[in-house]
C-alpha positions, 0 to 999 in steps of 0.5 A: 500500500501506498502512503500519503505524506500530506501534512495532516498525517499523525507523527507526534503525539498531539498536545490534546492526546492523554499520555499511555504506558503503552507505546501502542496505546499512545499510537491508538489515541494518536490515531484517535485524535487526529481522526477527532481532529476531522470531524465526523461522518468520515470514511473508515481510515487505515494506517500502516504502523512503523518503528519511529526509530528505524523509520528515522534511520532507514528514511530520514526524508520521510521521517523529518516529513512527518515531523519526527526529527525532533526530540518531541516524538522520542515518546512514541515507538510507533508511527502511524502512517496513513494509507490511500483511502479505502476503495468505496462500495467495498465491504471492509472485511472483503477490502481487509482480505486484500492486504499485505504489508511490506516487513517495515509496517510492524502493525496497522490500525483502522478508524471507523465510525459505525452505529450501536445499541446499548445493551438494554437494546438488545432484546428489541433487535427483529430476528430474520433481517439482512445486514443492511436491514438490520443497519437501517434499523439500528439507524432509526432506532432512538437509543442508537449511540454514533461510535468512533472506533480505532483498533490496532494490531502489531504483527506480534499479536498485541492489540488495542482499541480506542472508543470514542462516543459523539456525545462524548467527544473529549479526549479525556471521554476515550475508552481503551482496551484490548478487547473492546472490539476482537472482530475487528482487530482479528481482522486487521490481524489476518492481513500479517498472515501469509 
C-alpha cells in the first residue's frame, strides 16, 4: 500500500492526546485524535504502523516529513502512517482480505465510525433481517449511540482499541482496551498472515 505524506498525517503525539504506558496505546489515541481532529461522518481510515526509530534511520526524508526529527516524538515507538483511502462500495472485511504489508509496517490500525445499541437494546433487535436491514434499523432506532472506533494490531499479536462516543467527544471521554472490539482487530490481524 501506498502512503500519503500530506501534512495532516499523525507523527507526534498531539498536545490534546492523554499520555499511555503503552507505546501502542499512545499510537491508538494518536490515531484517535487526529481522526477527532476531522470531524465526523468520515470514511473508515487505515494506517500502516512503523518503528519511529528505524523509520528515522532507514528514511530520514520521510521521517523529518512527518515531523519526527525532533526530540518531541522520542515518546512514541510507533508511527502511524496513513494509507490511500479505502476503495468505496467495498465491504471492509472483503477490502481487509486484500492486504499485505511490506516487513517495515510492524502493525496497522483502522478508524471507523459505525452505529450501536446499548445493551438494554438488545432484546428489541427483529430476528430474520439482512445486514443492511438490520443497519437501517439500528439507524432509526432512538437509543442508537454514533461510535468512533480505532483498533490496532502489531504483527506480534498485541492489540488495542480506542472508543470514542459523539456525545462524548473529549479526549479525556476515550475508552481503551484490548478487547473492546476482537472482530475487528482479528481482522486487521489476518492481513500479517501469509
Amino acid at each position: 500500500m501506498s502512503s500519503n505524506t500530506g501534512s495532516n498525517l499523525p507523527g507526534s503525539q498531539e498536545p490534546g492526546t492523554p499520555m499511555a504506558a503503552s507505546p501502542l496505546t499512545r499510537a491508538v489515541l494518536e490515531i484517535d485524535e487526529y481522526a477527532s481532529g476531522l470531524g465526523w461522518d468520515q470514511p473508515a481510515r487505515l494506517f500502516a504502523l512503523v518503528d519511529t526509530a528505524k523509520l528515522r534511520a532507514t528514511e530520514p526524508g520521510l521521517a523529518a516529513q512527518l515531523g519526527l526529527d525532533d526530540a518531541s516524538s522520542a515518546t512514541s515507538s510507533y508511527t502511524p502512517i496513513e494509507q490511500d483511502e479505502l476503495p468505496r462500495g467495498t465491504a471492509l472485511d472483503k477490502f481487509l482480505g486484500t492486504i499485505a504489508w511490506p516487513e517495515a509496517v510492524v502493525g496497522c490500525a483502522l478508524t471507523v465510525e459505525r452505529q450501536m445499541l446499548p445493551p438494554s437494546a438488545e432484546g428489541s433487535v427483529p430476528h430474520g433481517m439482512s445486514e443492511k436491514q438490520l443497519a437501517a434499523w439500528v439507524a432509526k432506532h432512538p437509543d442508537r449511540q454514533e461510535v468512533r472506533m480505532t483498533v490496532a494490531v502489531l504483527r506480534d499479536g498485541a492489540r488495542e482499541s480506542a472508543l470514542r462516543l459523539r456525545e462524548k467527544d473529549s479526549p479525556n471521554e476515550v475508552l481503551t482496551g484490548a478487547d473492546l472490539v476482537p472482530g475487528l482487530a482479528e481482522a486487521l490481524a489476518a492481513t500479517f498472515e501469509d
